[in-house]
KOLGU-4560 file (N, C-alpha, C; in nm, 3 decimals, padded with zeros to 5 digits):
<recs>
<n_xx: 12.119 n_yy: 20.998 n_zz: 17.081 ca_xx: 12.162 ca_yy: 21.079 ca_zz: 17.192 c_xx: 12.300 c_yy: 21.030 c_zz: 17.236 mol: A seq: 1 type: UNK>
<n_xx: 12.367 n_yy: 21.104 n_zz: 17.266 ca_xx: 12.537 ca_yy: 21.047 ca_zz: 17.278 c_xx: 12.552 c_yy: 21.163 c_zz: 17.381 mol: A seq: 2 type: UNK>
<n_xx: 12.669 n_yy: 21.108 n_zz: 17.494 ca_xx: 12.718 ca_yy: 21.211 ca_zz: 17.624 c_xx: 12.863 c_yy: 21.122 c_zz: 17.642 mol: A seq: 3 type: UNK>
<n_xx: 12.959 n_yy: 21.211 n_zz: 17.647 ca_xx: 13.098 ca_yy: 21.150 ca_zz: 17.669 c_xx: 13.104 c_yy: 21.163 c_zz: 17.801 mol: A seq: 4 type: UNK>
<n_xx: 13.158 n_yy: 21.008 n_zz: 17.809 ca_xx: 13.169 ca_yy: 20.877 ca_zz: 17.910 c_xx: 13.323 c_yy: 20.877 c_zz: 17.917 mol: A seq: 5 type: UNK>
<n_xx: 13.396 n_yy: 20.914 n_zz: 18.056 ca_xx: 13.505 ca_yy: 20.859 ca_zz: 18.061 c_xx: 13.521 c_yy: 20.693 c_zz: 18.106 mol: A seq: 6 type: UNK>
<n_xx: 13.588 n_yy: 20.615 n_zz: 18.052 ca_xx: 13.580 ca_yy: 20.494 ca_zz: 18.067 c_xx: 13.647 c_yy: 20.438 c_zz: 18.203 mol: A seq: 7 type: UNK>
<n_xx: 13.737 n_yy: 20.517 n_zz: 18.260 ca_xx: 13.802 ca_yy: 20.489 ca_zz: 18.389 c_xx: 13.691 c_yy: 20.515 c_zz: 18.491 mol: A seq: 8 type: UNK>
<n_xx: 13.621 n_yy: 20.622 n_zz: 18.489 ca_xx: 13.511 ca_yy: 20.646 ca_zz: 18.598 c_xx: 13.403 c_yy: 20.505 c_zz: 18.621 mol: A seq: 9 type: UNK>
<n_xx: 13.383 n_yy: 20.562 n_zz: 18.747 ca_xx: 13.285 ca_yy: 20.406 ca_zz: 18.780 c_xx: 13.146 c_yy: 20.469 c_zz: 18.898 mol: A seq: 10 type: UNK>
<n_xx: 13.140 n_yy: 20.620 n_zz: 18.839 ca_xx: 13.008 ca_yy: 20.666 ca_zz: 18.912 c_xx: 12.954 c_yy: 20.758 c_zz: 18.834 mol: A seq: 11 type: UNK>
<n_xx: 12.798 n_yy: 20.732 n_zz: 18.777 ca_xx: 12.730 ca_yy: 20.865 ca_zz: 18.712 c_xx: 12.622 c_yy: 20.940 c_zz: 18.759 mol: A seq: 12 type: UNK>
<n_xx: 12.564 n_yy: 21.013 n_zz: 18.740 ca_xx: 12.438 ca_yy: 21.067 ca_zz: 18.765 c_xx: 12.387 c_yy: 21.115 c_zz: 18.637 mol: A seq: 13 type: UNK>
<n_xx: 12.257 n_yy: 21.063 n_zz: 18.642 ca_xx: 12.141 ca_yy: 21.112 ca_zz: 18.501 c_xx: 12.052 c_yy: 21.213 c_zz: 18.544 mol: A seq: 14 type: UNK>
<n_xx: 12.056 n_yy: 21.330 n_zz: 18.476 ca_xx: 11.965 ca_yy: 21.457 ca_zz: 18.504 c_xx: 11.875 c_yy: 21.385 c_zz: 18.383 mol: A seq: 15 type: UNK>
<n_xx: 11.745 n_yy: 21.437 n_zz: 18.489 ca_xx: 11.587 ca_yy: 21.381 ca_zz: 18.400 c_xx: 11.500 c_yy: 21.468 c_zz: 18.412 mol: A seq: 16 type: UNK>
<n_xx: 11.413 n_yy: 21.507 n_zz: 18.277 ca_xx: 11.333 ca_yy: 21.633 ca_zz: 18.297 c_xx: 11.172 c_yy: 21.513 c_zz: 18.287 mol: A seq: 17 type: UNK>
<n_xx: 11.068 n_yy: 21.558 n_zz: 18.417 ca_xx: 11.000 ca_yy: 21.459 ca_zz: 18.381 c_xx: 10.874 c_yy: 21.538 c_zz: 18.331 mol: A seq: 18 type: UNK>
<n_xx: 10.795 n_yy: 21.614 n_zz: 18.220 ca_xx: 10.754 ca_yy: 21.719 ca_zz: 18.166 c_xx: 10.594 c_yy: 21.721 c_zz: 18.258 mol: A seq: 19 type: UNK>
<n_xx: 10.555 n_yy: 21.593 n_zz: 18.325 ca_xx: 10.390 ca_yy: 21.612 ca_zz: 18.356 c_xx: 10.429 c_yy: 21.508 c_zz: 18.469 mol: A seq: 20 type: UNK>
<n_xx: 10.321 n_yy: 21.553 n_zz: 18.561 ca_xx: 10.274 ca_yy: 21.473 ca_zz: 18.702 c_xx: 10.244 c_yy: 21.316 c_zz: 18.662 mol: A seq: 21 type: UNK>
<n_xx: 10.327 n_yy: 21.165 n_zz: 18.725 ca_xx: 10.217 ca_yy: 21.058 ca_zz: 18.675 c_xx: 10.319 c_yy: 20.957 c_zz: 18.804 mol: A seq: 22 type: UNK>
<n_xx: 10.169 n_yy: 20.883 n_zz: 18.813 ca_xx: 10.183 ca_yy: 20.797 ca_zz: 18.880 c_xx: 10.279 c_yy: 20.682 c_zz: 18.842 mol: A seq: 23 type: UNK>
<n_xx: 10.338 n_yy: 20.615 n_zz: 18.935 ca_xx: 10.402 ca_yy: 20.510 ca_zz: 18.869 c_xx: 10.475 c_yy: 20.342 c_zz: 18.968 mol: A seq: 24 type: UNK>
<n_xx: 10.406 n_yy: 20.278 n_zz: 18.965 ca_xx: 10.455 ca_yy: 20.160 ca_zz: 19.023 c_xx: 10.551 c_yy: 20.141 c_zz: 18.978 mol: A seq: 25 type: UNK>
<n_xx: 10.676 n_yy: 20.134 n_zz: 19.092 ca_xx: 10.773 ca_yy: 20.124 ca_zz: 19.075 c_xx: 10.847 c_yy: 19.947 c_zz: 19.159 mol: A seq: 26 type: UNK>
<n_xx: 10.821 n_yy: 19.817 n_zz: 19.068 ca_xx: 10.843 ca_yy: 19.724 ca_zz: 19.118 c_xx: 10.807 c_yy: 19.690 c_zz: 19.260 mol: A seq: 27 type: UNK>
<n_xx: 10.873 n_yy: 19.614 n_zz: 19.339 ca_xx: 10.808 ca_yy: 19.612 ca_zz: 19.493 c_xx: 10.809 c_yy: 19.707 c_zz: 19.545 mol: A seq: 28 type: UNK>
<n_xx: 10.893 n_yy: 19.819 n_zz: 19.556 ca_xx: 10.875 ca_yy: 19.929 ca_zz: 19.618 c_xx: 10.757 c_yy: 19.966 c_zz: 19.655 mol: A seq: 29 type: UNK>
<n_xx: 10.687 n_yy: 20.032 n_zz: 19.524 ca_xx: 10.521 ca_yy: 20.021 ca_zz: 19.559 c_xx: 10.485 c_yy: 20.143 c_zz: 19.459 mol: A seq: 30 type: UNK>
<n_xx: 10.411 n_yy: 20.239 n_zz: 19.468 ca_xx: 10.325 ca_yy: 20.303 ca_zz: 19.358 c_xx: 10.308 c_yy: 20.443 c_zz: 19.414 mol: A seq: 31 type: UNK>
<n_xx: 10.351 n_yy: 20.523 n_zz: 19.358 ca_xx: 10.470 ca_yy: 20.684 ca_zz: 19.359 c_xx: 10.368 c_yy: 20.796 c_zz: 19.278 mol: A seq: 32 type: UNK>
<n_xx: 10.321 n_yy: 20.861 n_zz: 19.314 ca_xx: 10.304 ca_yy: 21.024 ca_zz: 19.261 c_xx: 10.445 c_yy: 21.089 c_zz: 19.198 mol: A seq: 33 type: UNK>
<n_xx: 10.497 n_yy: 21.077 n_zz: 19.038 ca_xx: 10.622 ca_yy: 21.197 ca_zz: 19.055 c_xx: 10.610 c_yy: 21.337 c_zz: 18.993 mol: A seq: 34 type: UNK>
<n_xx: 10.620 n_yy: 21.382 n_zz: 19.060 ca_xx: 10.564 ca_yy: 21.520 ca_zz: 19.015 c_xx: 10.646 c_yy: 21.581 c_zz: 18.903 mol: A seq: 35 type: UNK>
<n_xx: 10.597 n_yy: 21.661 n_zz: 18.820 ca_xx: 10.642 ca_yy: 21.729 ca_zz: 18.697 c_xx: 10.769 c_yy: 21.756 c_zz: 18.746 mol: A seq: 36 type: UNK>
<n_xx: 10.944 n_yy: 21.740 n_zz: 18.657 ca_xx: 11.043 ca_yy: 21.853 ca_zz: 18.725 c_xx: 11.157 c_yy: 21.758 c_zz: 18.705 mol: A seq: 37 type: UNK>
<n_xx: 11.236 n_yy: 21.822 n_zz: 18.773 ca_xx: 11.376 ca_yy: 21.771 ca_zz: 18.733 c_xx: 11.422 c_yy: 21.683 c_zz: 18.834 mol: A seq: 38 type: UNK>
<n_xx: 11.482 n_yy: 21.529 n_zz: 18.809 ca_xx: 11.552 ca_yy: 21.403 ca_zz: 18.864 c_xx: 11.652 c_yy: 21.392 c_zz: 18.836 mol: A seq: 39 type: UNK>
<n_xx: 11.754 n_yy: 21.329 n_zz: 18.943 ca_xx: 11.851 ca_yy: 21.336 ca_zz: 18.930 c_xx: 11.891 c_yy: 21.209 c_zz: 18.986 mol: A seq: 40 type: UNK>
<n_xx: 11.940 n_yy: 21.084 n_zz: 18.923 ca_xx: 11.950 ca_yy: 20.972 ca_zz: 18.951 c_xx: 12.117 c_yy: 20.931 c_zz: 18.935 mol: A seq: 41 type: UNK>
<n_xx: 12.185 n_yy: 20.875 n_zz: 19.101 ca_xx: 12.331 ca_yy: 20.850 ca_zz: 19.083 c_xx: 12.328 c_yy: 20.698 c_zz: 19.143 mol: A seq: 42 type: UNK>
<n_xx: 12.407 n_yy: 20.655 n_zz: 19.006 ca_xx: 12.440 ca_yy: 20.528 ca_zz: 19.034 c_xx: 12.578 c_yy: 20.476 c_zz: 18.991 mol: A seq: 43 type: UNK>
<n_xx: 12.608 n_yy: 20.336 n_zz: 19.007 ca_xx: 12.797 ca_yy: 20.321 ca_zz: 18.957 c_xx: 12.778 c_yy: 20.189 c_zz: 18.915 mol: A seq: 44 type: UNK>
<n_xx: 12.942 n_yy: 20.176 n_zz: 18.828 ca_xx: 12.940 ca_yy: 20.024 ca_zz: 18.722 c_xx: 13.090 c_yy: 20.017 c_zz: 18.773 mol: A seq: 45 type: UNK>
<n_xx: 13.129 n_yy: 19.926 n_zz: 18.817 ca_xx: 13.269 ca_yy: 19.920 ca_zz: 18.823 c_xx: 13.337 c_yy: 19.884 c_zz: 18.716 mol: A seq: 46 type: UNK>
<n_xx: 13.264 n_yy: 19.775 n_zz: 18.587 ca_xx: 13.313 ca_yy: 19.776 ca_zz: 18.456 c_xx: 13.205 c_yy: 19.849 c_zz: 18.379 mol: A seq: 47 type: UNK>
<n_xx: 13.260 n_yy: 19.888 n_zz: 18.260 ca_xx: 13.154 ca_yy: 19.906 ca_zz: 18.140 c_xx: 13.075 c_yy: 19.968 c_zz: 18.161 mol: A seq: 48 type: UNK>
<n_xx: 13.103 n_yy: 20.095 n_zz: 18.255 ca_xx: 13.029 ca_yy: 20.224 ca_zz: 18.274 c_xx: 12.929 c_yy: 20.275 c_zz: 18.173 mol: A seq: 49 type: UNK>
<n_xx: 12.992 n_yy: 20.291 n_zz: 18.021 ca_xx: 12.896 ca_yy: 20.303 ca_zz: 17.903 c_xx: 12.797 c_yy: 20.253 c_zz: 17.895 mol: A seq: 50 type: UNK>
<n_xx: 12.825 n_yy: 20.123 n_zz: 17.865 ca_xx: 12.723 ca_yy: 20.006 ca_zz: 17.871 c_xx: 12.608 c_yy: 20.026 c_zz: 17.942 mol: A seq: 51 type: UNK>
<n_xx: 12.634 n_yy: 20.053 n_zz: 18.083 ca_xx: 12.497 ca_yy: 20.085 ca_zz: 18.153 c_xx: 12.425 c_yy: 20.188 c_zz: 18.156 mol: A seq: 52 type: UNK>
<n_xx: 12.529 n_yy: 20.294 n_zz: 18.098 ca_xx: 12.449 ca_yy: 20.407 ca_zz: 18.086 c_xx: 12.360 c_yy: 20.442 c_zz: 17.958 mol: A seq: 53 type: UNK>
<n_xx: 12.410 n_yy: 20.360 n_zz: 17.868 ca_xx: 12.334 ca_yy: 20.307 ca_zz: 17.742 c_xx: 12.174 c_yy: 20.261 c_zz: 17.760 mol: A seq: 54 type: UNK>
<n_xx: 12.251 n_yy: 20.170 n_zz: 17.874 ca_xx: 12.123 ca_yy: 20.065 ca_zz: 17.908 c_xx: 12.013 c_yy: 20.198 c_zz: 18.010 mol: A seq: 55 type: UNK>
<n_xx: 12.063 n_yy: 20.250 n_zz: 18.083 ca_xx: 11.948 ca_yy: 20.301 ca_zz: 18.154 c_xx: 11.863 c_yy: 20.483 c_zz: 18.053 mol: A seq: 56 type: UNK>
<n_xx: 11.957 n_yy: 20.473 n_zz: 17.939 ca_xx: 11.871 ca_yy: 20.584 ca_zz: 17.836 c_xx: 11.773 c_yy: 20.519 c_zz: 17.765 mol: A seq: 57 type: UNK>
<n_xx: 11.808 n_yy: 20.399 n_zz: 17.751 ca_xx: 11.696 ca_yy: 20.320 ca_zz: 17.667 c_xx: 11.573 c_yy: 20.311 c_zz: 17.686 mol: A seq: 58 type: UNK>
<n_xx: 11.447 n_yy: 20.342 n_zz: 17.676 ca_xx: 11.288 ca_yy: 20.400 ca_zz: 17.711 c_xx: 11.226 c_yy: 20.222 c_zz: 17.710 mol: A seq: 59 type: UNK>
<n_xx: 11.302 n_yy: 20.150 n_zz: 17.637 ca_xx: 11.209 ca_yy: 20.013 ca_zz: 17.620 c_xx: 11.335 c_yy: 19.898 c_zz: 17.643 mol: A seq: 60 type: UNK>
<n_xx: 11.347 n_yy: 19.846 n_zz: 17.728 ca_xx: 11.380 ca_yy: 19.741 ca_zz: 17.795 c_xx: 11.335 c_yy: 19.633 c_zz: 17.927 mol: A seq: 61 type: UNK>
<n_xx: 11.458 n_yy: 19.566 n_zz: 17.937 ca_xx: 11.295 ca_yy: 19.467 ca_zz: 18.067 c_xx: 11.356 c_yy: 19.571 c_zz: 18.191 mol: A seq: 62 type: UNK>
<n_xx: 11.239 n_yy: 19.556 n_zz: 18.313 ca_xx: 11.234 ca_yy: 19.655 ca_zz: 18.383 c_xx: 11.358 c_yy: 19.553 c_zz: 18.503 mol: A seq: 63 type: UNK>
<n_xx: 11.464 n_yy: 19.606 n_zz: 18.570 ca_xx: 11.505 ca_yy: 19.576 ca_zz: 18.616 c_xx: 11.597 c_yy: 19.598 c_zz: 18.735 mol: A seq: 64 type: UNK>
<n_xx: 11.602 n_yy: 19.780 n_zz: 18.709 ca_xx: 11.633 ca_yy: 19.906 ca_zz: 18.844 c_xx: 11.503 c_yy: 19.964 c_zz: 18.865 mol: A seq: 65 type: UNK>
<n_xx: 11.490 n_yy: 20.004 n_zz: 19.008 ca_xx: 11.398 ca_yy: 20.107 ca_zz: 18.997 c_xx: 11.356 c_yy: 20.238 c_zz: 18.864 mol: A seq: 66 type: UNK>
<n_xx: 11.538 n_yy: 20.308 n_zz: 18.834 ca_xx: 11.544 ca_yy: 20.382 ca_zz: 18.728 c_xx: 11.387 c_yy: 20.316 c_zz: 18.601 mol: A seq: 67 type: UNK>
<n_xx: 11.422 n_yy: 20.207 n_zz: 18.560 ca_xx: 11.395 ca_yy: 20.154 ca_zz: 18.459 c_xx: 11.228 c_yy: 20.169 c_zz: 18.458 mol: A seq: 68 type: UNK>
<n_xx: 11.140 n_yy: 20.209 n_zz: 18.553 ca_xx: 11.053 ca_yy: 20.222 ca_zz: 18.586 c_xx: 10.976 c_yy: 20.406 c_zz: 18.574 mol: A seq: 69 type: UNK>
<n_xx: 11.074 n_yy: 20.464 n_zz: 18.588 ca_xx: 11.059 ca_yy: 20.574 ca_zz: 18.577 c_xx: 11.090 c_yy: 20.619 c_zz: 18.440 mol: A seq: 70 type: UNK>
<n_xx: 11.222 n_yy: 20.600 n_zz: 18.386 ca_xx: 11.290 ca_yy: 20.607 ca_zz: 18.240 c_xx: 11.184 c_yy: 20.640 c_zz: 18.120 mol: A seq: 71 type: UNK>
<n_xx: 11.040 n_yy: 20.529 n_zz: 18.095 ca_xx: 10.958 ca_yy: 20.575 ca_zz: 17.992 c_xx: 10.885 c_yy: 20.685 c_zz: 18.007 mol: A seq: 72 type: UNK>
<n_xx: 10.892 n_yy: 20.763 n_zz: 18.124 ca_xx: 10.808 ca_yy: 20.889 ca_zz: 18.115 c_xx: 10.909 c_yy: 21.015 c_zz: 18.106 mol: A seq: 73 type: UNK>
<n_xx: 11.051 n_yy: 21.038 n_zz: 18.136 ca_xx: 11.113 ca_yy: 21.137 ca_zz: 18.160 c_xx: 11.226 c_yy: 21.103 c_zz: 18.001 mol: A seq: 74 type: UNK>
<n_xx: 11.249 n_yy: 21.285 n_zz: 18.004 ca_xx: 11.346 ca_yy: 21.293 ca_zz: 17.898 c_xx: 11.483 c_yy: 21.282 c_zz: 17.970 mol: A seq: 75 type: UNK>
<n_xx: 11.608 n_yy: 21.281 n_zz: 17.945 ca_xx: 11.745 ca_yy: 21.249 ca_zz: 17.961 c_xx: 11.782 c_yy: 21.390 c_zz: 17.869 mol: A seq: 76 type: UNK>
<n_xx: 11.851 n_yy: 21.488 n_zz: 17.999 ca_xx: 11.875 ca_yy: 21.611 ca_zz: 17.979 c_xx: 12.073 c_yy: 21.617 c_zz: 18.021 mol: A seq: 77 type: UNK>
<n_xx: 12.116 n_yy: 21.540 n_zz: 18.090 ca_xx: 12.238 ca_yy: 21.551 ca_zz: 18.109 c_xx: 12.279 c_yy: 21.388 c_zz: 18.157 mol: A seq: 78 type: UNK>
<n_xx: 12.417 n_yy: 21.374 n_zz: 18.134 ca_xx: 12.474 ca_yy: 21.249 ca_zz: 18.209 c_xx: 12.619 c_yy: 21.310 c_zz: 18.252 mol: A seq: 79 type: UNK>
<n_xx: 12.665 n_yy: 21.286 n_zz: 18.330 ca_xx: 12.772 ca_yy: 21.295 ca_zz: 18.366 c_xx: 12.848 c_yy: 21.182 c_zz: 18.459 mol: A seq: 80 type: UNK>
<n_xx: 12.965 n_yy: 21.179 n_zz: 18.463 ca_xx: 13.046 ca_yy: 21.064 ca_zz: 18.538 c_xx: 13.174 c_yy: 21.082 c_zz: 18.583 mol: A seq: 81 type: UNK>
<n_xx: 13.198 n_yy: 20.997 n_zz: 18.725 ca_xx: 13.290 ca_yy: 21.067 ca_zz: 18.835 c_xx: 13.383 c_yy: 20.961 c_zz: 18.891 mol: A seq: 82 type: UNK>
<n_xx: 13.513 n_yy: 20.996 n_zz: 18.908 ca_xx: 13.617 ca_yy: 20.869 ca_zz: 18.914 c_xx: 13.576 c_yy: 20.775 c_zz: 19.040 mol: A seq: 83 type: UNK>
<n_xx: 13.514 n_yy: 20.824 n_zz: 19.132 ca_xx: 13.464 ca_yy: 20.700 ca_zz: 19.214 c_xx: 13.502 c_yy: 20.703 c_zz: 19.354 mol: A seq: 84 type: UNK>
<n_xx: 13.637 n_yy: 20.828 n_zz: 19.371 ca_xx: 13.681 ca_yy: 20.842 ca_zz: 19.445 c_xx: 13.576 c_yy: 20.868 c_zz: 19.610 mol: A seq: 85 type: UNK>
<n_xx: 13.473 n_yy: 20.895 n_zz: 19.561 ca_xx: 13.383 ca_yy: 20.944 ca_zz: 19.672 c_xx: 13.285 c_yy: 20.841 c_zz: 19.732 mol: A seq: 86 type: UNK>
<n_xx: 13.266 n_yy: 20.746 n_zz: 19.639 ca_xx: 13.173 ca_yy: 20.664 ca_zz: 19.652 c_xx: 13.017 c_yy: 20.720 c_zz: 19.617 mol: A seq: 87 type: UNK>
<n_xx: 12.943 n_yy: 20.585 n_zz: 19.551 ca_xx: 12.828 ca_yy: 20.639 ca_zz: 19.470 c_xx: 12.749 c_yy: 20.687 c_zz: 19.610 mol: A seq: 88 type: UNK>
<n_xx: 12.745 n_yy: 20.634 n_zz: 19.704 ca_xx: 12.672 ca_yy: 20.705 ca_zz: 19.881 c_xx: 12.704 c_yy: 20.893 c_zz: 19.839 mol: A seq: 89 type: UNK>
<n_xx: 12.851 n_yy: 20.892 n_zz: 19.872 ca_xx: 12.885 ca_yy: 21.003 ca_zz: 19.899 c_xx: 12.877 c_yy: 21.109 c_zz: 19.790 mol: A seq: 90 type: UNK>
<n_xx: 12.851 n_yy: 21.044 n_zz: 19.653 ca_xx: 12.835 ca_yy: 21.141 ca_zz: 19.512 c_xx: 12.708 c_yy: 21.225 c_zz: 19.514 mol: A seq: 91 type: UNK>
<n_xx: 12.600 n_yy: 21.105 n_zz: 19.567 ca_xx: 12.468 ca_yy: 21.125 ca_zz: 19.582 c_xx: 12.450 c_yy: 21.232 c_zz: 19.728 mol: A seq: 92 type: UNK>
<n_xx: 12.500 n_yy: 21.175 n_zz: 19.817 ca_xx: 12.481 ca_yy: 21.283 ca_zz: 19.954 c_xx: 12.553 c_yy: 21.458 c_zz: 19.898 mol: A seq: 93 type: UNK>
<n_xx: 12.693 n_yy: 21.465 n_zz: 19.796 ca_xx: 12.714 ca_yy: 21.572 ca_zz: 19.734 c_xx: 12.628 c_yy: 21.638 c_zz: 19.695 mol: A seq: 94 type: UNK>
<n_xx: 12.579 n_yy: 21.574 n_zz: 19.545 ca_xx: 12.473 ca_yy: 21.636 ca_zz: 19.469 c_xx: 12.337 c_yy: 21.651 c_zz: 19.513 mol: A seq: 95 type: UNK>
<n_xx: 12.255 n_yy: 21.636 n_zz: 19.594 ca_xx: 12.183 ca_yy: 21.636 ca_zz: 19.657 c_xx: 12.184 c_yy: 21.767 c_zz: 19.771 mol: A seq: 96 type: UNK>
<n_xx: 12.285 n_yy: 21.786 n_zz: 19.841 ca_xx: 12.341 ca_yy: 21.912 ca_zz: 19.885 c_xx: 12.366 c_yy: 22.039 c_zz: 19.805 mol: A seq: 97 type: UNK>
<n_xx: 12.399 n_yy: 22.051 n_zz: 19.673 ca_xx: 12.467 ca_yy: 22.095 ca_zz: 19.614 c_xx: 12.380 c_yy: 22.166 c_zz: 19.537 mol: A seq: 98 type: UNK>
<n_xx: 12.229 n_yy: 22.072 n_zz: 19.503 ca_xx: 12.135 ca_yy: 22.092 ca_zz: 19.439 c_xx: 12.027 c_yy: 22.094 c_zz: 19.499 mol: A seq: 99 type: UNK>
<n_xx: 12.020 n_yy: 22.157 n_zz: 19.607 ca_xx: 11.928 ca_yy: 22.137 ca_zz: 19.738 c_xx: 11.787 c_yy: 22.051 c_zz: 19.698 mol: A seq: 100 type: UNK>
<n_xx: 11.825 n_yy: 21.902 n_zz: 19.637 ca_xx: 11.718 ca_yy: 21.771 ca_zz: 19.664 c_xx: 11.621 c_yy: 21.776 c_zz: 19.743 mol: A seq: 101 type: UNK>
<n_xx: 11.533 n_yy: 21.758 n_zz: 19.691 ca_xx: 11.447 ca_yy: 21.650 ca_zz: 19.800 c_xx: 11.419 c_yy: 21.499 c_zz: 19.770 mol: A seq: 102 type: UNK>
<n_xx: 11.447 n_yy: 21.420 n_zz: 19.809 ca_xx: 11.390 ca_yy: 21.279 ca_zz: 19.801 c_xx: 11.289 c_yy: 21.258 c_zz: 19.767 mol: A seq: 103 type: UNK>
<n_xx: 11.214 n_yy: 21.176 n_zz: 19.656 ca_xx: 11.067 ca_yy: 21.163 ca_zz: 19.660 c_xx: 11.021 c_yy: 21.020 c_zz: 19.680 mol: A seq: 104 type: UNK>
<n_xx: 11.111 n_yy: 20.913 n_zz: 19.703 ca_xx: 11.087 ca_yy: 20.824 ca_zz: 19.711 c_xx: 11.178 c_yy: 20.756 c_zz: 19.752 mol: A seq: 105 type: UNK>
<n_xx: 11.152 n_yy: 20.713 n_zz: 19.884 ca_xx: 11.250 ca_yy: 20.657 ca_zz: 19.999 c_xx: 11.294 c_yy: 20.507 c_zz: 19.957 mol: A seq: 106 type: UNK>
<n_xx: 11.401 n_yy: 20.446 n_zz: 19.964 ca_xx: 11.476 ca_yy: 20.347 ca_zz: 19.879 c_xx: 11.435 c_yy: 20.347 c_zz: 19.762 mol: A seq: 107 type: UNK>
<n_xx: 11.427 n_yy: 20.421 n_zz: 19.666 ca_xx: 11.468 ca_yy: 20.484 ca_zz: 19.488 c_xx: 11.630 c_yy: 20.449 c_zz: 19.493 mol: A seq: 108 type: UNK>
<n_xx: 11.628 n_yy: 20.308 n_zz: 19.418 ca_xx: 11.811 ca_yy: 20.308 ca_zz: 19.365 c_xx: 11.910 c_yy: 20.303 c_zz: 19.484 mol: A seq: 109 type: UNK>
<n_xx: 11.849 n_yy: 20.263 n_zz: 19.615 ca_xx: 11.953 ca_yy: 20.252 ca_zz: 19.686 c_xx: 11.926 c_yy: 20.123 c_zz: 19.750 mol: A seq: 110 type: UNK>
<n_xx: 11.852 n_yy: 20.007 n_zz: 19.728 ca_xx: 11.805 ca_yy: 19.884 ca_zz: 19.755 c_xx: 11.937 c_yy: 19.841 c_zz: 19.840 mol: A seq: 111 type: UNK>
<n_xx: 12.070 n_yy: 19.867 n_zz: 19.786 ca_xx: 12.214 ca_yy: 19.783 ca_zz: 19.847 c_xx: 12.254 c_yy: 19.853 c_zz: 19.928 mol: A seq: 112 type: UNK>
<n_xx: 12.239 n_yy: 20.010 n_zz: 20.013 ca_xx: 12.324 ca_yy: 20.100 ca_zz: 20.087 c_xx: 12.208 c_yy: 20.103 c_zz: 20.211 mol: A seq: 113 type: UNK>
<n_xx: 12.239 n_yy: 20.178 n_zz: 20.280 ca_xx: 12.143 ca_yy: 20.273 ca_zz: 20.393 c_xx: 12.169 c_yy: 20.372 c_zz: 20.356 mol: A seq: 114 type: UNK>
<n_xx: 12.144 n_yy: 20.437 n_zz: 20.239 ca_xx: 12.104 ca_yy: 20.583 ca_zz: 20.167 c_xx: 11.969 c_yy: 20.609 c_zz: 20.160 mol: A seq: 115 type: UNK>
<n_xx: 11.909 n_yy: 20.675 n_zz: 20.201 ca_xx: 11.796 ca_yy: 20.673 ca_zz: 20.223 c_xx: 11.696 c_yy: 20.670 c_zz: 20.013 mol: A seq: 116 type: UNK>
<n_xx: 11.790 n_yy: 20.710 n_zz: 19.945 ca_xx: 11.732 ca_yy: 20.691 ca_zz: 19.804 c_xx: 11.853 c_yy: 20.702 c_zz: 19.719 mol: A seq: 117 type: UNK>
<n_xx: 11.848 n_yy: 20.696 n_zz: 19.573 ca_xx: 11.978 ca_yy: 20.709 ca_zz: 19.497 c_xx: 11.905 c_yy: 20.828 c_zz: 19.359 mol: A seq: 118 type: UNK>
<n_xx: 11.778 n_yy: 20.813 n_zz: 19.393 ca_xx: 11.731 ca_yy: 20.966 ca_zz: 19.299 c_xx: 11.669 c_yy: 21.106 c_zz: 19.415 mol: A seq: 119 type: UNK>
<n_xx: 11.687 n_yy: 21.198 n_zz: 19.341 ca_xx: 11.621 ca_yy: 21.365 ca_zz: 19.372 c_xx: 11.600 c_yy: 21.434 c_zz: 19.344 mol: A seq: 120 type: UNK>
<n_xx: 11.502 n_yy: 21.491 n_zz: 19.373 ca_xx: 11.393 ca_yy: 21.591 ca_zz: 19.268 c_xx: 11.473 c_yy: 21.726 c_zz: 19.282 mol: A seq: 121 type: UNK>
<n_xx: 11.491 n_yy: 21.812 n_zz: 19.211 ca_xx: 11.554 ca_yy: 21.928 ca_zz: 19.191 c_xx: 11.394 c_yy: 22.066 c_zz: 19.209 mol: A seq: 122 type: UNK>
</recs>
C-alpha cells in the first residue's frame, strides 16, 4: 500500500474503514464499543512524517498510540498530509467540522492537547 507523503508537511490524517462492530481495549484509556464505519485519525511528526505513517499502517507492531490499538481491525482507505500551518488541534477541529464527526472516544490520540480526541467517526 503506498500514499504520497509530502516530506515538508508535519500533519496527517488516516481515513479508516472499520467493516464490523468490536470491542476494543484501548491501553489505559479503557475498553470501547467501535462501531462498524468510517475513522478518521489526525496526528503530526515534525521529522520523518513517512516514517510514522508507515509505522501507524502497519497491522502488527508493539502497541504504543492509542491508533495502534485500533489499526488491527480497520482497513486504511486514505492518508493525506498538511503543512502544519494550522496545527494538528486545529486540522482535527477542521476536519471534524467539515466531515460532521462525532467523537467516539474521549482522549483517542489527544493524551498531549485539551482536544477532547484526535480520532472521528464519519
Amino acid at each position: 500500500m503506498e500514499w504520497k507523503v509530502n516530506p515538508k508537511h508535519t500533519l496527517y490524517s488516516i481515513e479508516m474503514y472499520l467493516p464490523e462492530t468490536v470491542k476494543i481495549t484501548v491501553g489505559r484509556l479503557g475498553t470501547f464499543i467501535f462501531s462498524a464505519g468510517i475513522y478518521i485519525y489526525v496526528g503530526s511528526a515534525k521529522r520523518n512524517i513517512e516514517a510514522r505513517i508507515n509505522r501507524h499502517i502497519r497491522k502488527e507492531k508493539p502497541l504504543r498510540w492509542h491508533l495502534d490499538y485500533l489499526r488491527p481491525y480497520a482497513e486504511i482507505t486514505e492518508v493525506c498530509t498538511y503543512s502544519g500551518k494550522e496545527g494538528e488541534c486545529g486540522l482535527f477541529a477542521r476536519l471534524l467540522e467539515e466531515k460532521q464527526g462525532a467523537i467516539p472516544v474521549r482522549g483517542f490520540g489527544s493524551s498531549d492537547c485539551r482536544c477532547p480526541a484526535h480520532l472521528f467517526y464519519c
